[in-house]
C-alpha positions, 0 to 999 in steps of 0.5 A: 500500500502506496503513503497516498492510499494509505492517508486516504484509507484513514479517511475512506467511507465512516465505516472504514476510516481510521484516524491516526493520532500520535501516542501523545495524542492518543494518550493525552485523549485518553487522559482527558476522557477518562477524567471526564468519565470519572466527572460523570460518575460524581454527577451520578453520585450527586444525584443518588444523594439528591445534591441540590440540583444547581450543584449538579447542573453546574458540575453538568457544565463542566463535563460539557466544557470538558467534551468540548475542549476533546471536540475541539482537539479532535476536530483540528487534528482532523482538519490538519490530517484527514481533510487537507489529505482528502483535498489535495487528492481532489476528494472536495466531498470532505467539505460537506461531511465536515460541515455536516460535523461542525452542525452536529457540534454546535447544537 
């Protein structure tokens, strides 16, 4: 398998794209994740002990900064890698998948 093909293979169809991140990216991801599962877990935990709810709501708040700050980090990754590659092979349809993500984050 050719570097080309294989960068395009990484960003083929959904369901077969892979993305390939650095150890310290993935690691980093990772980190970040299982400090926000941890965060849900809490919030779970609050409700169990019928917290007052604006205590819950704003630790609610938090864990959405948290995945978003994870969005953002994924999207420019994707934006530098995947969608650049599929441009430069003429594959403009990279465009309209990467709105339609964009849509789905800012809801």
């Amino acid at each position: 398998m050719t570097e080309e093909s294989h960068s395009h293979d990484m960003c083929a169809t959904s369901s077969e794209r892979k993305s390939h991140h650095s150890d310290k990216a993935k690691s980093n991801l990772i980190t970040r994740l299982n400090r926000i599962e941890g965060q849900i877990r809490g919030v779970k935990g609050l409700i169990e002990k019928d917290t007052y709810c604006d205590d819950v709501l704003n630790q609610i708040s938090s864990i959405q900064s948290a995945l978003n700050g994870v969005s953002k980090q994924l999207l420019e990754h994707h934006m530098k890698s995947c969608v650049i590659d599929r441009i430069q092979e003429g594959d403009e349809e990279v465009i309209t998948e990467l709105l339609t993500t964009i849509n789905k984050l800012m809801k």
